[in-house]
FIKOLZA-1660 file (N, C-alpha, C; in steps of 0.1 Angstrom, whole numbers, plus 5000, padded with zeros to 4 digits):
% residues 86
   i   px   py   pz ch aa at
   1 3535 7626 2627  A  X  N
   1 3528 7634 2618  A  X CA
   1 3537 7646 2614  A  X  C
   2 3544 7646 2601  A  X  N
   2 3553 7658 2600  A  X CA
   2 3543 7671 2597  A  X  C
   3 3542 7678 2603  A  X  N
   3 3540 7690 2610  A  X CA
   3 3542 7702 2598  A  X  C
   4 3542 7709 2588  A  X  N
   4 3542 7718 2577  A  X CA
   4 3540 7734 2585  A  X  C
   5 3532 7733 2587  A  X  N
   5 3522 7748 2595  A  X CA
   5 3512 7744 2606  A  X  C
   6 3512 7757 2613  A  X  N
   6 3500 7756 2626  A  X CA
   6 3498 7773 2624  A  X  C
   7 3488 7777 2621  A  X  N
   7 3484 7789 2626  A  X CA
   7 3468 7789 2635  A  X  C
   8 3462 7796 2642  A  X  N
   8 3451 7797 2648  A  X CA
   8 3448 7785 2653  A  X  C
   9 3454 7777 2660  A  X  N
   9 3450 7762 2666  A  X CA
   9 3452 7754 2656  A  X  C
  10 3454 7753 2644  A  X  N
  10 3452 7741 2633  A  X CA
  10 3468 7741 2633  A  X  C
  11 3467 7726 2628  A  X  N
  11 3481 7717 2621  A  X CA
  11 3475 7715 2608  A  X  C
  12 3487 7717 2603  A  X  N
  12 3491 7711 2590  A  X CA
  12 3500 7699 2587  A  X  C
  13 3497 7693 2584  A  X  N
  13 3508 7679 2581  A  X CA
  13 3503 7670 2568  A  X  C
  14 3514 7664 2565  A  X  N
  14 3514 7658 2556  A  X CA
  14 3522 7642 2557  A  X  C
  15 3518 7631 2555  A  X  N
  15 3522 7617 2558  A  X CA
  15 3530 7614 2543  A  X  C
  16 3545 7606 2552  A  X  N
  16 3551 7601 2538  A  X CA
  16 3545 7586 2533  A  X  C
  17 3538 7582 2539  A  X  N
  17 3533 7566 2534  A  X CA
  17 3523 7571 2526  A  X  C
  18 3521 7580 2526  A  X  N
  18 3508 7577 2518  A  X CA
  18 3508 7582 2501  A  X  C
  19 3496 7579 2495  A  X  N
  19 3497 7580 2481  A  X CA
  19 3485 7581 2473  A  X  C
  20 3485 7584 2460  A  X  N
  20 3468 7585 2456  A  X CA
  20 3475 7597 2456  A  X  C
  21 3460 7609 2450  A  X  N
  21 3457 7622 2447  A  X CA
  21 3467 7632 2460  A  X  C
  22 3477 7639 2452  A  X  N
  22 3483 7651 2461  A  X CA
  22 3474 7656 2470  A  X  C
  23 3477 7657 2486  A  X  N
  23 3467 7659 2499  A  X CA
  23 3473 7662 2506  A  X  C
  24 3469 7671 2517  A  X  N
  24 3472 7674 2532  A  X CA
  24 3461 7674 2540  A  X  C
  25 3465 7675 2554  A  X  N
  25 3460 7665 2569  A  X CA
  25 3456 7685 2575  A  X  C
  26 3447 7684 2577  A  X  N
  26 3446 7696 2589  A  X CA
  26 3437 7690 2599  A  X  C
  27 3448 7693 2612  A  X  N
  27 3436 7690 2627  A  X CA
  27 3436 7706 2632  A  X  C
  28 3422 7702 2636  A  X  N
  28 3418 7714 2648  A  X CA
  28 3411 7705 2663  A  X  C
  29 3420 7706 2668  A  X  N
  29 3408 7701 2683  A  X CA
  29 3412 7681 2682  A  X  C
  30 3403 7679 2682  A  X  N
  30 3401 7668 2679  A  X CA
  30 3398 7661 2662  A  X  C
  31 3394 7673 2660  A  X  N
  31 3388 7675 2643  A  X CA
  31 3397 7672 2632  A  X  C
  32 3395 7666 2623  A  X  N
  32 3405 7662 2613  A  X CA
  32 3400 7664 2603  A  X  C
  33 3407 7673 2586  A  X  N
  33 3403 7665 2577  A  X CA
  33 3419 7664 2567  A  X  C
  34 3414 7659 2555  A  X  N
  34 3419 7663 2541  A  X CA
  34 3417 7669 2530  A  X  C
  35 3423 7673 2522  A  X  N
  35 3422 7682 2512  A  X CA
  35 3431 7681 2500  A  X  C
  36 3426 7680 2489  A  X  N
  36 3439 7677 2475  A  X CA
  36 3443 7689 2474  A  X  C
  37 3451 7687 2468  A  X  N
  37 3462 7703 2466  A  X CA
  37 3454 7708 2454  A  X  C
  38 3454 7703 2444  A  X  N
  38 3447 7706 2433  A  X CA
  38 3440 7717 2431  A  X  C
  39 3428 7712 2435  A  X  N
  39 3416 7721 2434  A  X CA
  39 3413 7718 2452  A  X  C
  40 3415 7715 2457  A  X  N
  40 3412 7721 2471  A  X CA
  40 3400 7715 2478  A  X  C
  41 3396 7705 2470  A  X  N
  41 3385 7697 2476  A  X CA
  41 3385 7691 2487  A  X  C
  42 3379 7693 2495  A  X  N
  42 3375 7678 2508  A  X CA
  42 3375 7668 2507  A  X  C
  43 3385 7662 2511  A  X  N
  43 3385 7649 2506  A  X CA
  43 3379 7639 2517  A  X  C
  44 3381 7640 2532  A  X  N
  44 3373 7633 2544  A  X CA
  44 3375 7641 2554  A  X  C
  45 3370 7638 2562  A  X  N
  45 3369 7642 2576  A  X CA
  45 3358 7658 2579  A  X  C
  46 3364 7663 2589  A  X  N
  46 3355 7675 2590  A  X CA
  46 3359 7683 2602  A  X  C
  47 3360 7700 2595  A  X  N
  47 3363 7710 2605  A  X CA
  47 3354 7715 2608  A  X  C
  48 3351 7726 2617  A  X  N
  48 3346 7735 2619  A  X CA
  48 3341 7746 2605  A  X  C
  49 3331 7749 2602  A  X  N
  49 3331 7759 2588  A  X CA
  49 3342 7772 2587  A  X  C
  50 3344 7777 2598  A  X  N
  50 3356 7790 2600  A  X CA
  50 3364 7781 2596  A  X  C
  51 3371 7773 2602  A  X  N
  51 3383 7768 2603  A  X CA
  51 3386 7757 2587  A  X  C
  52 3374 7756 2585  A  X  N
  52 3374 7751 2566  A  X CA
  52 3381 7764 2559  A  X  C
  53 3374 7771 2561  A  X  N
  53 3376 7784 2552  A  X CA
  53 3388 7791 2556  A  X  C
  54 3395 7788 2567  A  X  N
  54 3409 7795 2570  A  X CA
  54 3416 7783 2562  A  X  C
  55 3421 7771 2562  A  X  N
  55 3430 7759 2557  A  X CA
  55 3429 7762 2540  A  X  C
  56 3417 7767 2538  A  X  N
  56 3412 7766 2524  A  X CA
  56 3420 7781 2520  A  X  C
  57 3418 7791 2531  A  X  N
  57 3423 7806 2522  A  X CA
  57 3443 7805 2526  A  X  C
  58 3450 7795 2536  A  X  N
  58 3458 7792 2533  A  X CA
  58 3466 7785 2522  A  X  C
  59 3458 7769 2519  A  X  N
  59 3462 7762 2511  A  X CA
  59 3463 7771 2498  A  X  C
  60 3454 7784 2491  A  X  N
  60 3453 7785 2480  A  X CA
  60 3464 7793 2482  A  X  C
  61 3467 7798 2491  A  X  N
  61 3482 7806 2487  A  X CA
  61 3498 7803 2487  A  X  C
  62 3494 7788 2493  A  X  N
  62 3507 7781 2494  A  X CA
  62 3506 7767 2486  A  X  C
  63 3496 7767 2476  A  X  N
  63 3496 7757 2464  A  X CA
  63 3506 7753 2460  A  X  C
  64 3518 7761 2454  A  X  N
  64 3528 7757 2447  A  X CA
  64 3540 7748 2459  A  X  C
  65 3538 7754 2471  A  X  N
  65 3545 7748 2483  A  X CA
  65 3546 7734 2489  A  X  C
  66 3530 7736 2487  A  X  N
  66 3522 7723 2492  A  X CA
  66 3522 7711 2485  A  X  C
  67 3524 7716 2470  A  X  N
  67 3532 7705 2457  A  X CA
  67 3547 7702 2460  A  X  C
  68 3555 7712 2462  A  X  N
  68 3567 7710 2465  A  X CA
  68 3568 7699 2480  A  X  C
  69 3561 7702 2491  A  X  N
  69 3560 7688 2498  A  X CA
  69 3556 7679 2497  A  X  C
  70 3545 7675 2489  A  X  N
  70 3538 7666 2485  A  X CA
  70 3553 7656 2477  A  X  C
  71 3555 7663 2470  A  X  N
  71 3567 7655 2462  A  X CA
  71 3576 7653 2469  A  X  C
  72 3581 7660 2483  A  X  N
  72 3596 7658 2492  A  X CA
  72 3586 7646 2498  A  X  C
  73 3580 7643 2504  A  X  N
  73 3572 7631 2510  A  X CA
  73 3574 7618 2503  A  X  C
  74 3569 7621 2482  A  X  N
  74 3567 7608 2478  A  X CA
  74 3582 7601 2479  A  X  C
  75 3597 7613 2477  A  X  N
  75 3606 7604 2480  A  X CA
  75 3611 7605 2492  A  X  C
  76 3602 7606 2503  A  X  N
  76 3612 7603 2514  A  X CA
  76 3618 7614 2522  A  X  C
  77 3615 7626 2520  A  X  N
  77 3628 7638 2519  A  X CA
  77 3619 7644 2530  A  X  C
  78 3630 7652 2539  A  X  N
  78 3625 7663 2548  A  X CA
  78 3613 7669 2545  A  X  C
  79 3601 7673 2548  A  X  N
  79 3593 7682 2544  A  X CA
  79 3597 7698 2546  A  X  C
  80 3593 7707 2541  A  X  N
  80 3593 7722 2543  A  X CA
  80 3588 7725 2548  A  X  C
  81 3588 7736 2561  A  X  N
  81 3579 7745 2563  A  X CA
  81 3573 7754 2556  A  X  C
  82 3561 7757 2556  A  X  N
  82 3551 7765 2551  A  X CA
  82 3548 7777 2560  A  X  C
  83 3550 7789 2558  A  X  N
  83 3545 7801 2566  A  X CA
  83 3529 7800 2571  A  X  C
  84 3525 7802 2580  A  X  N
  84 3517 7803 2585  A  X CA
  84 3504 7816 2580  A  X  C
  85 3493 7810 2582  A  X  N
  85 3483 7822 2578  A  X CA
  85 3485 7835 2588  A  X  C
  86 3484 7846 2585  A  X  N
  86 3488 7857 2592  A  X CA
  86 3476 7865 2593  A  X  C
% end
């Protein structure tokens, strides 16, 4: 799982196989979900409600970033780190 960001127990990652609607992977615990870069929707799985709302007040500030890996992924390419929520 390439690994983007981890702040407050959560991972961030993002898979190069995959495809369909621009997304990222957040685990907490055991907990998993996704989320389109887009507009930020839930796409599956399920966090904790805090922990929705932290992934969610990150993603909206690292949108442009999280496009920028999204596209290093579709070809294959290193991913970037992402700063972490602070």
């Amino acid at each position: 799982m390439p690994e983007i960001s981890r702040f407050y127990g959560i991972i961030i990652a993002m898979y190069w196989q995959e495809h369909g609607v621009p997304h990222f992977h957040a685990k907490y615990g055991a907990q998993r979900a996704s989320f389109s870069i887009s507009d930020l929707r839930l796409l599956g799985g399920t966090l904790p409600p805090r922990v929705t709302a932290l992934v969610l007040e990150w993603a909206f500030r690292h949108r442009d970033e999280l496009m920028r890996d999204w596209e290093l992924a579709q070809a294959k390419k290193p991913l970037q780190p992402i700063l972490p929520l602070e």
